[in-house]
C-alpha positions as CSV (number, residue, x, y, z in Angstrom):
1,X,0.0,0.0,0.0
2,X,1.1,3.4,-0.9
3,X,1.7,6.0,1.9
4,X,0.6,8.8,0.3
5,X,0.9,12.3,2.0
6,X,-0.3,15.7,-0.2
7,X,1.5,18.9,0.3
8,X,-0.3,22.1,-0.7
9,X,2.0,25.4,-1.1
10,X,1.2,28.8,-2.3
11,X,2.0,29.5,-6.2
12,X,3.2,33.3,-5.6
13,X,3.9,35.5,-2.4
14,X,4.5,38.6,-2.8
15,X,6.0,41.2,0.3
16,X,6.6,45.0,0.0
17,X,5.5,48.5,0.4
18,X,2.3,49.7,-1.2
19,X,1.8,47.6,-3.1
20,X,-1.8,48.4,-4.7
21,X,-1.1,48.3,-8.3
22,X,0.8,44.7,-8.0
23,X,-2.6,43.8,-6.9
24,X,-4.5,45.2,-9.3
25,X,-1.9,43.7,-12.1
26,X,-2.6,41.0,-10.7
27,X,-5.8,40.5,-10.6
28,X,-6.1,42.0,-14.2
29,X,-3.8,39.2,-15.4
30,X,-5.8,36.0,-14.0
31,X,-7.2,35.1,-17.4
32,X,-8.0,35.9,-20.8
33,X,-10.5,37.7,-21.9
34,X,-13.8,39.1,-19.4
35,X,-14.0,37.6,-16.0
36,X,-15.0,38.5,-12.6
37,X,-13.6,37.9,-9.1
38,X,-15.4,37.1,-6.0
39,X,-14.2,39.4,-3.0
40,X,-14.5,39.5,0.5
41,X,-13.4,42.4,3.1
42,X,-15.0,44.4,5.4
43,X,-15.4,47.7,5.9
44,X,-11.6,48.9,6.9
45,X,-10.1,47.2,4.6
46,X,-12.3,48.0,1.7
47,X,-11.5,51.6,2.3
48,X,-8.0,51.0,2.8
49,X,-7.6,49.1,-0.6
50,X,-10.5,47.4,-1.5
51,X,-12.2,50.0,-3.2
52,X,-9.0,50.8,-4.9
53,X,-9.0,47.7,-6.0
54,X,-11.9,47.5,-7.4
55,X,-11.9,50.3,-9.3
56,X,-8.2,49.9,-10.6
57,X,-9.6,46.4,-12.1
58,X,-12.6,48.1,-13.7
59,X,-13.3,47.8,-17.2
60,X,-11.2,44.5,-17.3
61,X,-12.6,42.6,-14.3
62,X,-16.2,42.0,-13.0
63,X,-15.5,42.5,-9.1
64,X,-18.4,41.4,-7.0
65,X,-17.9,42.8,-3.6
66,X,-19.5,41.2,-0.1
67,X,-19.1,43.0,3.0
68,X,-18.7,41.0,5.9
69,X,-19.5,42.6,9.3
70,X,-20.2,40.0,11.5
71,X,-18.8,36.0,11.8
72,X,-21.2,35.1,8.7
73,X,-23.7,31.7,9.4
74,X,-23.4,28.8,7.5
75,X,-26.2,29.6,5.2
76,X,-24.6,32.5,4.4
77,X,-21.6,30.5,3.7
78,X,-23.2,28.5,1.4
79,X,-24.5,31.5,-0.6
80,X,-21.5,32.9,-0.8
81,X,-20.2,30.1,-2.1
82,X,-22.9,29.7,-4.8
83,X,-22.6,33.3,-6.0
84,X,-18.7,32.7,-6.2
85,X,-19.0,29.1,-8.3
86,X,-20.5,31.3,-11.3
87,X,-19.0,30.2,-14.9
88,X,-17.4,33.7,-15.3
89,X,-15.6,33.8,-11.3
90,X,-11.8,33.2,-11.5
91,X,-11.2,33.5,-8.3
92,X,-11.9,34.2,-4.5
93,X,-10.4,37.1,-3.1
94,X,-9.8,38.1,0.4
95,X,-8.8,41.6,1.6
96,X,-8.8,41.8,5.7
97,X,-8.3,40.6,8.6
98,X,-8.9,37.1,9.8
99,X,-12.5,36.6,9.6
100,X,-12.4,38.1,6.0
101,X,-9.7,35.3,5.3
102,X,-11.1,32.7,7.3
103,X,-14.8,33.5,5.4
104,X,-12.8,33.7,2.2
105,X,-10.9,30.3,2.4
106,X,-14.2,28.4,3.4
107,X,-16.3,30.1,0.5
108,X,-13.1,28.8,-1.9
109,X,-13.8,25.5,-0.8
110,X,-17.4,25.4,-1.3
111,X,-17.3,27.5,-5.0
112,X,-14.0,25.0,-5.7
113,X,-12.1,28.4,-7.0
114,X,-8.6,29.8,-5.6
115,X,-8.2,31.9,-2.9
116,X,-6.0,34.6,-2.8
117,X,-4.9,36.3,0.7
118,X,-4.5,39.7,0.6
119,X,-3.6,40.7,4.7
120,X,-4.3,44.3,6.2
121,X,-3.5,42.6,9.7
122,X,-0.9,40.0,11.2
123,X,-2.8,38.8,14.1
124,X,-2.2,35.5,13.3
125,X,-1.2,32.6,11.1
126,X,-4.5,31.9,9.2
127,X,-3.0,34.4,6.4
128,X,-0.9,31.7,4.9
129,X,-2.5,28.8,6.1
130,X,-4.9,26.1,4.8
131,X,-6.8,26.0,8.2
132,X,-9.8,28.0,8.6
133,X,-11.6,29.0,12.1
134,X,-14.9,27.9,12.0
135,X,-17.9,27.8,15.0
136,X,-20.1,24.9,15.9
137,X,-22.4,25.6,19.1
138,X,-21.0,28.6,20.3
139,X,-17.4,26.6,19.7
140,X,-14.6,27.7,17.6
141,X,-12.4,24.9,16.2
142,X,-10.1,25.0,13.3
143,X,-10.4,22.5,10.4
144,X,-8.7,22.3,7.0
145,X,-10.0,24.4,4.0
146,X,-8.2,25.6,1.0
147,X,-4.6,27.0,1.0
148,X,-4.2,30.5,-0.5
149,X,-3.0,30.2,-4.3
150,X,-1.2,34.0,-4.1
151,X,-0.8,35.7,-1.0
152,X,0.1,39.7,-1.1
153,X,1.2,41.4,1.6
154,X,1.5,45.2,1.6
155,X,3.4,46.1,4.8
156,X,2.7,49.8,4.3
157,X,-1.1,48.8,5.2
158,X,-0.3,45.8,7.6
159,X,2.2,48.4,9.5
160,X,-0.7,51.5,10.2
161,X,-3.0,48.6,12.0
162,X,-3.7,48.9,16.1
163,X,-0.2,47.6,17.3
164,X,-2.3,44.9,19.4
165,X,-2.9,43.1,16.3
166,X,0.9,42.7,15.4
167,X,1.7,41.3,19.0
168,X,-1.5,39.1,18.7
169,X,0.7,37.9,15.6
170,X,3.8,37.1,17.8
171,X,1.1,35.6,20.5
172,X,0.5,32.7,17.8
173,X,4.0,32.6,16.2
174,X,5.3,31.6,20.1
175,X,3.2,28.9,20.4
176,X,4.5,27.1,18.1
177,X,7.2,26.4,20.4
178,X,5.1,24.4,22.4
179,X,3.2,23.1,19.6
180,X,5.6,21.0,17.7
181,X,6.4,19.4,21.3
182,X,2.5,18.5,21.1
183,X,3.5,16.8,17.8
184,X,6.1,15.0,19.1
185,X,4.4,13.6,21.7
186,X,1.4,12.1,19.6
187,X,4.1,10.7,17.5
188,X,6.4,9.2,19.9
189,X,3.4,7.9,22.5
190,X,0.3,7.4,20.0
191,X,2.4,6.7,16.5
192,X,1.0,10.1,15.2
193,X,2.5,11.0,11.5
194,X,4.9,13.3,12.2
195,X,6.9,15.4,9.6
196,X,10.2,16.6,10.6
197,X,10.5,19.4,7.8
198,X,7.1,20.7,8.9
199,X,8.0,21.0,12.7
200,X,11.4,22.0,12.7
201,X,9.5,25.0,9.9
202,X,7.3,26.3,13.0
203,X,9.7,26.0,15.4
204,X,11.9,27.9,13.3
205,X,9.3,30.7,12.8
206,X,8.5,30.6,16.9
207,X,12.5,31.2,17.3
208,X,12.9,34.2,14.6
209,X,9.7,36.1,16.7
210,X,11.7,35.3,20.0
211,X,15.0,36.4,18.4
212,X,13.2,39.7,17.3
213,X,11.8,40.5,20.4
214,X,14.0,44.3,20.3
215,X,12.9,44.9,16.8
216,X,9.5,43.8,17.4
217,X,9.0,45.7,20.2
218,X,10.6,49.1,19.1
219,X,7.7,49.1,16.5
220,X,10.3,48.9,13.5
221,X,9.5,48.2,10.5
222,X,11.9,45.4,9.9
223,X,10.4,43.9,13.2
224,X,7.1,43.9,11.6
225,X,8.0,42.4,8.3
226,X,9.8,39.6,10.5
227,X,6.3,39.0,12.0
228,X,4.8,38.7,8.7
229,X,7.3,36.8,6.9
230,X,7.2,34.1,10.2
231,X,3.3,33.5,9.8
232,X,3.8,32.8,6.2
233,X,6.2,30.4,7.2
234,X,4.3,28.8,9.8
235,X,1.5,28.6,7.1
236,X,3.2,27.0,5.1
237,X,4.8,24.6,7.6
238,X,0.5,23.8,7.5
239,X,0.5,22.9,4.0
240,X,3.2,20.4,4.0
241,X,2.3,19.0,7.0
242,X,-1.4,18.9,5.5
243,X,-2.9,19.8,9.2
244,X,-2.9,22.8,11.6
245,X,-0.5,19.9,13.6
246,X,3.2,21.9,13.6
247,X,1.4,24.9,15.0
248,X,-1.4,24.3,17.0
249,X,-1.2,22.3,20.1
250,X,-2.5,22.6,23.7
251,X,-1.7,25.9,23.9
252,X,-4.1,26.4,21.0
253,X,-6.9,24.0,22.4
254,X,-6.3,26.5,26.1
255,X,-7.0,29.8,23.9
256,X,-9.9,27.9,22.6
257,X,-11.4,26.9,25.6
258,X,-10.9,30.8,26.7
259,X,-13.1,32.1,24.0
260,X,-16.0,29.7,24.6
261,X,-16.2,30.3,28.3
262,X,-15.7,34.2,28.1
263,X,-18.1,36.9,26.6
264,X,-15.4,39.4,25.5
265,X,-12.0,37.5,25.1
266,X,-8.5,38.8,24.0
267,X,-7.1,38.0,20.7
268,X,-6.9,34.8,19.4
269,X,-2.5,35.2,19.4
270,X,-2.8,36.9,23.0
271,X,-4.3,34.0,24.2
272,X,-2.0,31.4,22.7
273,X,1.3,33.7,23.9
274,X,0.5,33.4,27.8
275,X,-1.2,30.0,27.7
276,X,2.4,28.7,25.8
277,X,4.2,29.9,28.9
278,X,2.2,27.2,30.4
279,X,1.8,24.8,28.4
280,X,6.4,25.4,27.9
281,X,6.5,24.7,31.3
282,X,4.2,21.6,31.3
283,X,6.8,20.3,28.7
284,X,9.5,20.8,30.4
285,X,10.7,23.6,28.2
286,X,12.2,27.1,28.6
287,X,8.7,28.7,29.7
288,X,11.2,32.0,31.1
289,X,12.6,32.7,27.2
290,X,8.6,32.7,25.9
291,X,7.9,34.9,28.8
292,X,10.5,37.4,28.7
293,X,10.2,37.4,24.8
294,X,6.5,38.5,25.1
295,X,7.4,41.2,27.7
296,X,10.1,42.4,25.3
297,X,7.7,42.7,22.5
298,X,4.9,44.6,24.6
299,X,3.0,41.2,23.9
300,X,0.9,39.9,27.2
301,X,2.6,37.4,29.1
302,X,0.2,37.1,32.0
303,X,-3.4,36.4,32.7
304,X,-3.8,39.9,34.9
305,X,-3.0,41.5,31.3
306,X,-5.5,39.2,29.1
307,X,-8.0,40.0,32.8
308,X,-8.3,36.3,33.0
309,X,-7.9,35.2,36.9
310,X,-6.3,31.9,37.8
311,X,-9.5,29.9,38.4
312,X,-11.5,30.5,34.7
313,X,-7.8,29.9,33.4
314,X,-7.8,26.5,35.3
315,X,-10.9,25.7,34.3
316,X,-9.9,26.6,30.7
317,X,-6.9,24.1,31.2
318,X,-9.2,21.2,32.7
319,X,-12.0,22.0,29.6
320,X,-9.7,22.1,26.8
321,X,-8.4,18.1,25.7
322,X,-12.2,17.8,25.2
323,X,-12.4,20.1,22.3
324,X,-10.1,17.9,20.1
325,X,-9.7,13.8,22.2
326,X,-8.3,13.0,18.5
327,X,-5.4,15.4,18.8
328,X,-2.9,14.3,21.6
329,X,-1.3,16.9,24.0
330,X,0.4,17.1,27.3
331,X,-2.5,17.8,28.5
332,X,-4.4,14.9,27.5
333,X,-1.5,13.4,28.6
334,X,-1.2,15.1,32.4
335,X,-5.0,15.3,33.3
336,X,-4.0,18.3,35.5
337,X,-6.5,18.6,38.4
338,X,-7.3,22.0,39.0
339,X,-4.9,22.2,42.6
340,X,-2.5,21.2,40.7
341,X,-2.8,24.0,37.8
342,X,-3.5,26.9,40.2
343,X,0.4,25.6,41.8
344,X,1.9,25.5,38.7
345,X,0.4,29.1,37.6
346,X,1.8,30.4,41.3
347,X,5.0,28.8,40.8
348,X,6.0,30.6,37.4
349,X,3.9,33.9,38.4
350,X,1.9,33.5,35.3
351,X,-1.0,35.6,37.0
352,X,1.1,39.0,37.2
């Protein structure tokens, strides 16, 4: 029998400084002849270079525009996908942040028609990635989709967003540290596929972030596009791996089990950042450099700063290897009791 593992990579990425009319070119050259392109954003964005976009592309592309405000229902899904399966679509375009992309990637799959990324935020890795965050019952989980065919990233525009979403960025890139020991544990306890390329990719990109902590968190430019560049790396870690596996991990399943229990939670990264100090030191791994790093970066480290206290956290912990039993972790492997979890939070003052 043949073992047969499927790697999907982006075509074309594209990094720089305003860099509208490589999109428009772009998106002007995606066929012969008339055609249209499907596109997703949301208001922000649309003003920042979506309706530049559109208009630069007029006369020689059909742009249909959807706005997307709030996390769209699956209905709405489904007629997305429907309007962007027409004969005359090329392709599905996403420009924003990542509920545009995550929206955009699932209405690719359903209209079978490329996605192309097009970032005006770095909060986290889902702007390279094949994985799209999706909700179930109140429950967000992750689950493959589509992997983008282009991806443009205009770091004049990704540079003028809130700072918070940037740090967010270096929340999610840190947990990969944590989350290719996840990995390595379902491979070397439940005989988990494990791909050593695709690991030692994330934990590369978890490492540059840490590295850049100075440059990150003077606000430099060069700092930012090291952020950037990282979660394209870690997305594409994704694709060869052909899961979310080499960069999500119990750190990821905490931040998830945050969100469903709280009304107004932080930022998807800011969650994963301070629960991989945890989840570092549950391993057995230098939880100290992912704190300090975060700290250096202006990124939170504690749970006083995400104004989480230490019992909804531990409850989080206890809650979270039931949102994914398939997916092994230390903690599936631990079964902390919640004593035990308030000690370990005390003992590497994760709560200030």
């Amino acid at each position: 029998m043949v073992n047969l593992h499927e790697m999907t990579l982006p075509r074309v990425v594209v990094i720089g400084e305003k860099l509208e009319h490589v999109v428009v070119d772009r998106l002007s050259s995606l066929s012969t002849g008339r055609y249209g392109i499907f596109m997703l954003t949301s208001p922000t964005p649309y003003s920042l270079l979506g309706r530049y976009v559109e208009s630069g592309v007029s006369g020689k592309v059909d742009v249909e525009v959807a706005m997307i405000r709030d996390q769209p229902k699956d209905d709405t899904l489904e007629q997305f996908g429907k309007r962007a399966a027409g004969t005359g679509v090329k392709a599905v375009v996403g420009i924003g942040g990542g509920r545009v992309l995550d929206v955009a990637k699932a209405v690719a799959e359903i209209s079978g028609k490329p996605f192309i990324s097009i970032p005006t935020v770095a909060s986290h890795d889902g702007i390279a990635s094949p994985m799209t965050s999706v909700r179930k019952g109140g429950r967000a989980y992750s689950r493959k989709a589509v992997m983008p065919t282009e991806i443009i990233a205009d770091m004049a525009i990704i540079s003028k967003a809130p700072r918070r979403y940037i740090l967010s960025g270096c929340g999610d890139l840190v947990a990969k540290y944590s989350a290719v020991r996840d990995w390595w544990l379902g491979y070397r306890e439940k005989g988990e596929y494990y791909g050593r390329y695709a690991a030692h990719l994330a934990y590369l990109s978890s490492i540059i972030t840490m590295r850049s902590a100075q440059l990150i968190g003077r606000g430099s430019m060069e700092g930012t596009r090291t952020v950037v560049e990282a979660l394209i790396s870690a997305g594409v870690a994704m694709g060869i791996a052909g899961s979310s596996r080499p960069c999500s991990g119990s750190e990821h399943l905490i931040a998830h089990a945050l969100e469903y229990m709280m009304d107004n939670p932080p930022l998807h990264g800011e969650r994963c950042g301070v629960a991989t100090v945890f989840t570092s030191y549950l391993h057995g791994a230098n939880w100290r450099r992912v704190r300090d790093a975060l700290k250096t970066m202006g990124a939170p480290s504690s749970l006083k700063e995400l104004n989480i206290d230490e019992e909804l956290f531990a409850e989080a912990v206890i809650k979270a290897p039931s949102l994914r039993t398939e997916r092994y972790t230390i903690l599936h492997k631990l079964q902390l009791e919640k004593n035990r979890i308030k000690k370990i939070i005390d003992e590497i003052g994760l709560t200030f």
